[in-house]
C-alpha positions as CSV (number, residue, x, y, z in Angstrom):
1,X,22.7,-4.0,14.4
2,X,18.8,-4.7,13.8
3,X,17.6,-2.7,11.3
4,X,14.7,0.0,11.9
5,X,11.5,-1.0,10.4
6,X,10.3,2.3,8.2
7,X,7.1,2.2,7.2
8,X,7.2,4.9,4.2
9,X,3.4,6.0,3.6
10,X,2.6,7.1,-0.2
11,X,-0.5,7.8,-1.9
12,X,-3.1,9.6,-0.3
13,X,-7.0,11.3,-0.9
14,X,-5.8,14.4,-2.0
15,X,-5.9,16.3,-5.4
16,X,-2.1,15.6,-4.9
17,X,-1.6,12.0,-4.7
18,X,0.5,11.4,-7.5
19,X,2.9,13.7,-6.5
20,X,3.5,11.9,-3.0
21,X,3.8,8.7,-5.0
22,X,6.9,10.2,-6.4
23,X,8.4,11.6,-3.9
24,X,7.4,8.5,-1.8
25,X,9.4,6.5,-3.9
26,X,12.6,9.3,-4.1
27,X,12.5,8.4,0.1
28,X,12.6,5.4,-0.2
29,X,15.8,5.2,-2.9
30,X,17.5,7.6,-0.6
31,X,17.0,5.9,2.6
32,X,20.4,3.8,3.9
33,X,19.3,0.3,3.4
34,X,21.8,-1.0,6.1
35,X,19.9,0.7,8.5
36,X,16.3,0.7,7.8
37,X,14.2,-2.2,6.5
38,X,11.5,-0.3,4.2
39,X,7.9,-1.1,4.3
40,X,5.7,0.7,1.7
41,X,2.2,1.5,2.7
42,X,0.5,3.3,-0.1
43,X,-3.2,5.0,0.2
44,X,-5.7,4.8,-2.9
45,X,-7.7,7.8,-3.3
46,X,-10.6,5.7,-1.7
47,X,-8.6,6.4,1.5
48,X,-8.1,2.4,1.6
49,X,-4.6,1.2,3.0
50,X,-2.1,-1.4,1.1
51,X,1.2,-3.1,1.4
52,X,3.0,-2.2,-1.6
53,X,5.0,-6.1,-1.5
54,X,6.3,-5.4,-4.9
55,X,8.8,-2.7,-4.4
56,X,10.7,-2.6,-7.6
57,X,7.9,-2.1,-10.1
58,X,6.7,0.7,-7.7
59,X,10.1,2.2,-7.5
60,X,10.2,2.1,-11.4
61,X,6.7,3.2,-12.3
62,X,5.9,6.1,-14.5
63,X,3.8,7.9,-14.6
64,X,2.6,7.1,-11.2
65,X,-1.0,6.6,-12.3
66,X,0.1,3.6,-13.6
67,X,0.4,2.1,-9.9
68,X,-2.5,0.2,-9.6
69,X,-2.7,-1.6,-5.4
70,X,-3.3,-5.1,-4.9
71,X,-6.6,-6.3,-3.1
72,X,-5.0,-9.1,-1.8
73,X,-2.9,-6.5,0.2
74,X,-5.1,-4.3,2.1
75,X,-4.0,-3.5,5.7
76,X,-4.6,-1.6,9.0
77,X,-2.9,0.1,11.6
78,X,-4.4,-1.2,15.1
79,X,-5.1,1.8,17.4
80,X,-2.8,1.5,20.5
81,X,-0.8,-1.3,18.8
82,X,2.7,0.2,18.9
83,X,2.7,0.3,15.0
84,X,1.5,-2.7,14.7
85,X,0.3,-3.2,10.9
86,X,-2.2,-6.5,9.5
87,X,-3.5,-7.7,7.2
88,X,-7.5,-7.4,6.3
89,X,-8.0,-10.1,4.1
90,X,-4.7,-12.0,3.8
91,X,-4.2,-12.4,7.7
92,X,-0.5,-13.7,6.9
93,X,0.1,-9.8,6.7
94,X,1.8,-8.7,9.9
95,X,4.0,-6.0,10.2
96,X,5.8,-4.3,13.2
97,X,6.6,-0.6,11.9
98,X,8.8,1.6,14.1
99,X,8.3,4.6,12.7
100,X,6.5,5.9,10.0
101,X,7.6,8.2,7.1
102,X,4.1,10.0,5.9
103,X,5.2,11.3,3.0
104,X,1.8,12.2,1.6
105,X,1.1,16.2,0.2
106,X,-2.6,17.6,1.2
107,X,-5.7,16.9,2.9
108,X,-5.8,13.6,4.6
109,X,-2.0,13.5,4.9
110,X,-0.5,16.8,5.8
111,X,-3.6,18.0,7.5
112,X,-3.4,16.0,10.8
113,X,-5.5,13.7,10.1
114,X,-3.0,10.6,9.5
115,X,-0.8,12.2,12.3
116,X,-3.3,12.0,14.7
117,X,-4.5,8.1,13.4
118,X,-0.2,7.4,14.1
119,X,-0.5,8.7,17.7
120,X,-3.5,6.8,18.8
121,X,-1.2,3.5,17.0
122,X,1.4,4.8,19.5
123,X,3.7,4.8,16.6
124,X,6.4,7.3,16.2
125,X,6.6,9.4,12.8
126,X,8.2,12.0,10.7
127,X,7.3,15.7,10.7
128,X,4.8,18.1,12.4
129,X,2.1,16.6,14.9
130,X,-1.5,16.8,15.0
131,X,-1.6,20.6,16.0
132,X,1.5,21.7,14.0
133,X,0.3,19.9,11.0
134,X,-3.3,21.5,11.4
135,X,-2.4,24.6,11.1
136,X,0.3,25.0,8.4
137,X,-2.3,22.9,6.2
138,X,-5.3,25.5,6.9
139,X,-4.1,28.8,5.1
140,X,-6.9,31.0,7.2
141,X,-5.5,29.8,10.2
142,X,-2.1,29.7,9.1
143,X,-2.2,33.7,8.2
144,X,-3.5,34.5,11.7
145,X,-1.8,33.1,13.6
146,X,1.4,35.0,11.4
147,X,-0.2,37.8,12.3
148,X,-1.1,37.2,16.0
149,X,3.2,36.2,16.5
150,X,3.7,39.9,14.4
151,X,5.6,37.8,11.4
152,X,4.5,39.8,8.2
153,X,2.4,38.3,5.7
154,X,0.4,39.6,2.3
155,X,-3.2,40.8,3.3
156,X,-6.1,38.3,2.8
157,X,-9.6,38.0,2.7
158,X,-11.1,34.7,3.9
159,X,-14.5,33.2,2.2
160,X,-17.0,29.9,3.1
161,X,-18.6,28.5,0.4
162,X,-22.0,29.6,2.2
163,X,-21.1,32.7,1.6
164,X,-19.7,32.7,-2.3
165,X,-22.9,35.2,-4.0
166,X,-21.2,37.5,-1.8
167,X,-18.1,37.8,-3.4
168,X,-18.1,40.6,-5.5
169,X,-14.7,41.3,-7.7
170,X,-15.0,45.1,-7.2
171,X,-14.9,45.4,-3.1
172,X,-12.1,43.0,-3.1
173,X,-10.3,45.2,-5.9
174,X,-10.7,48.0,-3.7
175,X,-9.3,46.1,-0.1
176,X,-6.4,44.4,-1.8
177,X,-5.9,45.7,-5.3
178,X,-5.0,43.6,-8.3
179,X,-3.8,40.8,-8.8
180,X,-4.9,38.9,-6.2
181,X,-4.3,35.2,-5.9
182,X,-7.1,33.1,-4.9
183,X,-6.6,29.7,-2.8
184,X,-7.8,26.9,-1.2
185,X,-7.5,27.2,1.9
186,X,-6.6,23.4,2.3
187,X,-4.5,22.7,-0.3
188,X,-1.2,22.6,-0.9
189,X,1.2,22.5,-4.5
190,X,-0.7,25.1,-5.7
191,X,-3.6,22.7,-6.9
192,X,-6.5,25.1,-7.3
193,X,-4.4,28.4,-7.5
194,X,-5.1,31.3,-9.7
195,X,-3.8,34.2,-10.1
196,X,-6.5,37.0,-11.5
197,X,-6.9,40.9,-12.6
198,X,-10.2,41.4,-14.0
199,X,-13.2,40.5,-13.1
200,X,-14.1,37.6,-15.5
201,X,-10.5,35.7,-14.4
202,X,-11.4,36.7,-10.5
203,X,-14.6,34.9,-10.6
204,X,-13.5,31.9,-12.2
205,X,-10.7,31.3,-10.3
206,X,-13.6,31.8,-7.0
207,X,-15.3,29.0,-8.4
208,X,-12.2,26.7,-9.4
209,X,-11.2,27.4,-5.6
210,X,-14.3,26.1,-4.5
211,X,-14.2,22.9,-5.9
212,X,-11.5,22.2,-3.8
213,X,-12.3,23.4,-0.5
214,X,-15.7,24.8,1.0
215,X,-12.8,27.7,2.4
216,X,-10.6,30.3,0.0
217,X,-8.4,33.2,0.2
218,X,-7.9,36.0,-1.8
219,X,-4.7,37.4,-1.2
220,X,-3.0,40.8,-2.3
221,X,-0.3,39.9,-4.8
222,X,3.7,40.9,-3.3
223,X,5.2,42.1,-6.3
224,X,8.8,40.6,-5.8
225,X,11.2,38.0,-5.8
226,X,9.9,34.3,-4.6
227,X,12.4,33.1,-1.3
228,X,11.8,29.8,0.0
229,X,14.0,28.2,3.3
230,X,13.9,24.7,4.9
231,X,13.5,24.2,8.1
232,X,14.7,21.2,9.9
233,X,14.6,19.9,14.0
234,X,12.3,19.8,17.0
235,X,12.9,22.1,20.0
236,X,15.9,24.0,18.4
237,X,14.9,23.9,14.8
238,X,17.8,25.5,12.1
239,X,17.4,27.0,8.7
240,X,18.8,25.9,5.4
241,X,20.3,28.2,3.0
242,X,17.8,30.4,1.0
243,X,16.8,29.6,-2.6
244,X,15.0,31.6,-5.1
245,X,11.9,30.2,-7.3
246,X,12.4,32.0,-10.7
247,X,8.9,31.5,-12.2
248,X,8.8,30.6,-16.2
249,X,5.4,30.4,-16.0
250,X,2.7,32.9,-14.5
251,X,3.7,32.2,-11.2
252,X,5.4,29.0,-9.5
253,X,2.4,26.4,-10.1
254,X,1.8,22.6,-9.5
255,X,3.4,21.6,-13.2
256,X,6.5,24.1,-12.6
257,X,6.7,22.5,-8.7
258,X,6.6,18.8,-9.9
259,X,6.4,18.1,-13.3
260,X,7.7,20.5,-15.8
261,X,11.6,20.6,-14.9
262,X,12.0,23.6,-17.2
263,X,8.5,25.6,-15.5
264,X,10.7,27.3,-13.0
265,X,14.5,28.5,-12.2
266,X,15.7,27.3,-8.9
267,X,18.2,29.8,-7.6
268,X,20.2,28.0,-4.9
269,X,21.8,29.5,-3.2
270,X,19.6,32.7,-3.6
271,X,21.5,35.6,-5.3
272,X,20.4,38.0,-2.5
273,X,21.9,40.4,-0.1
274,X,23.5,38.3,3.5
275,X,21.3,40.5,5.6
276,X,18.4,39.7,3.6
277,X,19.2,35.9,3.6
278,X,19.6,35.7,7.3
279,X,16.4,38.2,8.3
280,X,14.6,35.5,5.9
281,X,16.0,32.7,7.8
282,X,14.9,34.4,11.1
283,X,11.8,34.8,10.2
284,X,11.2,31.0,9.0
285,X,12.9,29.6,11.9
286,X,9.6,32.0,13.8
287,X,7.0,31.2,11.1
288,X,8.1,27.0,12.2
289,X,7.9,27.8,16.1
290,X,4.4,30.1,15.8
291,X,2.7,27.3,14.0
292,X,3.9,24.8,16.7
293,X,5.8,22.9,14.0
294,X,8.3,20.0,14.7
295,X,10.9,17.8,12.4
296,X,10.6,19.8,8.8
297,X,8.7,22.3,7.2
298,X,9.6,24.6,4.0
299,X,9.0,28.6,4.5
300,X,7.5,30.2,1.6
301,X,7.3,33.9,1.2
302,X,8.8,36.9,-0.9
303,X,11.5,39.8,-1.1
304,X,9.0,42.6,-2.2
305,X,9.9,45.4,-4.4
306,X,9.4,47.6,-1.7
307,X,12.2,46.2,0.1
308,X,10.2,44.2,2.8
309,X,10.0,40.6,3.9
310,X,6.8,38.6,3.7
311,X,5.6,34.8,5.0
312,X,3.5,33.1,2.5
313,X,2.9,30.1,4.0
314,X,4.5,27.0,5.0
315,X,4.9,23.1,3.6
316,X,5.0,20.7,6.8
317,X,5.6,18.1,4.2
318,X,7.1,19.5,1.2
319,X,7.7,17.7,-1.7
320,X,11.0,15.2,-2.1
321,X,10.9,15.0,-5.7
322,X,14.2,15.5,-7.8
323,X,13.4,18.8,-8.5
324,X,12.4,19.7,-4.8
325,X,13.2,23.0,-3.1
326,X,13.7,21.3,0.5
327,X,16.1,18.4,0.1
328,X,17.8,20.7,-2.8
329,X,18.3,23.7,-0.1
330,X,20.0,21.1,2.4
331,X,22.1,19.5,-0.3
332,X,23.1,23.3,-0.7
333,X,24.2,23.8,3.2
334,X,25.5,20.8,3.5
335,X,23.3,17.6,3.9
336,X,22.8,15.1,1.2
337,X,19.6,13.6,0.8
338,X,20.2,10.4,2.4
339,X,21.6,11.8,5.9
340,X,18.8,14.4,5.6
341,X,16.0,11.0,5.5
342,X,18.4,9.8,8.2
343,X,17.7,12.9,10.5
344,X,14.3,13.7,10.5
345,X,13.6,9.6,11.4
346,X,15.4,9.8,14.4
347,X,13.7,13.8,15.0
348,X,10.4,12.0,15.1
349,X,11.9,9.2,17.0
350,X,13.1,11.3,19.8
351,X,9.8,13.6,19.7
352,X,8.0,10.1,20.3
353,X,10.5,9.4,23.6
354,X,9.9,12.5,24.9
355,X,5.9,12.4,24.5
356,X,6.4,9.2,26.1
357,X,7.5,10.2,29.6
358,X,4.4,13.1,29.9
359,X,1.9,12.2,32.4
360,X,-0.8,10.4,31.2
361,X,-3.3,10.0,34.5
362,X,-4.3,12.1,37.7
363,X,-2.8,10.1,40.5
């Protein structure tokens, strides 16, 4: 049988680039060799494009920093190609992918941006579209639309950086209480994150927010117990078992997610009540339809003390590093890594076969 050409897209602009260069390369070691032929594409934070020819030393590489991409190498997707891939300045370089794996966390990656790039190369590819992938990367937009499908999430106050001498730490003290958290509203893996209680933490973590994004939240804290549930499929999407993020730290941050193995306790399965497992997977099978979502996303979001569910947010492409909450909360209900890679290919696959038979002119 001819093998599937995967192109498996790494890198990325983001603040989190590294991170998708690792779990880039954790795809690619799980992916079944006998049916996929692998092409790494990796993205420099210049937003430039490379064939990654050298997969070994890329596999091996650490820390990921170390990767450096080779001129010689630089490539392009053709617009209305059919995945077509070439070279810029070696024009030897031709590839034909057939279907892409965009394993890249954060702006210019999980925002839309590349998926909407893969659909004008008519190329099929893994998770969320254009739309779906829009609005679980925007946190403003994520919230309300929550709260227009009546799934229940913390309270939130949005601010532009136009707007940032107006943020005053004792009017938001008094609307939300304290601690707040205060976010990017286009980030993910908690890059640019604080948590605060007085007013000299709240208004540096204003300003760190804004250095990553000209849009923040401030969110009420839920006091409570951090759930998180994968989602996985298209049209009839299912729920993984629910794990638990036991925090070591002052709450589940970017060196806990990815780096620091000993930063958090993973709880999996979560050591929580049936009813409250299943109400939790309800609500992110909900949180994945509201926000239009397709393929995979992680739901984040917390058993308060006061007995109540809430939505945080969710991942459209969480991270598939070893200590990962999405591919860890499959293993748990039953599918190992590899035949979890396997599935969400041919998700995106058959989301690209259906798109294709839609009506494209007005006679």
């Amino acid at each position: 049988m001819k093998k599937i050409n995967l192109g498996v897209l790494v890198g990325g602009r983001s603040a989190e680039h590294e991170i998708s260069l690792i779990s880039g390369s954790n795809v690619v070691k799980a992916a079944d060799k006998k049916k996929y032929r692998i092409i790494i594409i990796g993205i420099d934070k210049a937003g430039r494009w490379f064939l990654i020819k050298k997969q070994k030393p890329f596999l091996a590489s650490r820390p990921p920093k170390k990767i450096v991409f080779d001129e010689k190498n630089s490539v392009v997707f053709v617009p209305g190609s059919g995945g077509r891939l070439i070279g810029i300045r070696d024009k030897s370089i031709g590839e034909k992918i057939d279907v892409v794996f965009p394993v890249l966390h954060g702006t210019f990656g999980e925002d839309g941006t590349v998926q909407g790039l893969l659909e004008l190369s008519d190329v099929p590819y893994v998770a969320p579209d254009v739309i779906g992938s829009a609005a679980g990367m925007d946190k403003d937009v994520q919230k309300r639309l929550l709260r227009e499908a009546k799934i229940p999430t913390a309270q939130f106050l949005v601010f532009r950086k136009s707007e940032s001498a107006k943020i005053k730490y004792e009017p938001v003290k008094k609307r939300l209480g304290v601690p707040v958290f205060i976010k990017p509203a286009n980030l993910g893996s908690s890059v640019g994150i604080s948590k605060a209680g007085d007013k000299k933490s709240f208004l540096g973590a204003v300003a760190g927010a804004f250095r990553y994004d000209n849009k923040i939240l401030i969110e009420k804290a839920i006091i409570g117990r951090e759930l998180e549930c994968s989602v996985l499929g298209n049209e009839k999407p299912r729920a993984s078992a629910v794990g638990e993020i036991i925090p070591r730290r002052e709450f589940y941050d970017y060196a806990s997610k990815y780096i620091d193995e000993d930063g958090a306790g993973l709880a999996v399965p979560a050591a929580i009540p049936v009813r409250i497992a299943r109400e939790f997977q309800r609500l992110a099978r909900r949180t994945f339809r509201a926000l239009c979502c397709e393929g995979m996303g992680r739901v984040d979001g917390f058993w308060g003390k006061n007995g109540k569910l809430y939505i945080s947010e969710i991942n459209t492409i969480p991270g598939f590093t070893s200590i990962s909450m999405y591919p860890k909360l499959w293993e748990e209900s039953g599918i190992k890594y590899p035949d979890l890679i396997n599935r969400l290919i041919k998700l995106g696959m058959a989301r690209h076969r259906r798109n294709e038979k839609l009506k494209r002119d007005f006679d």
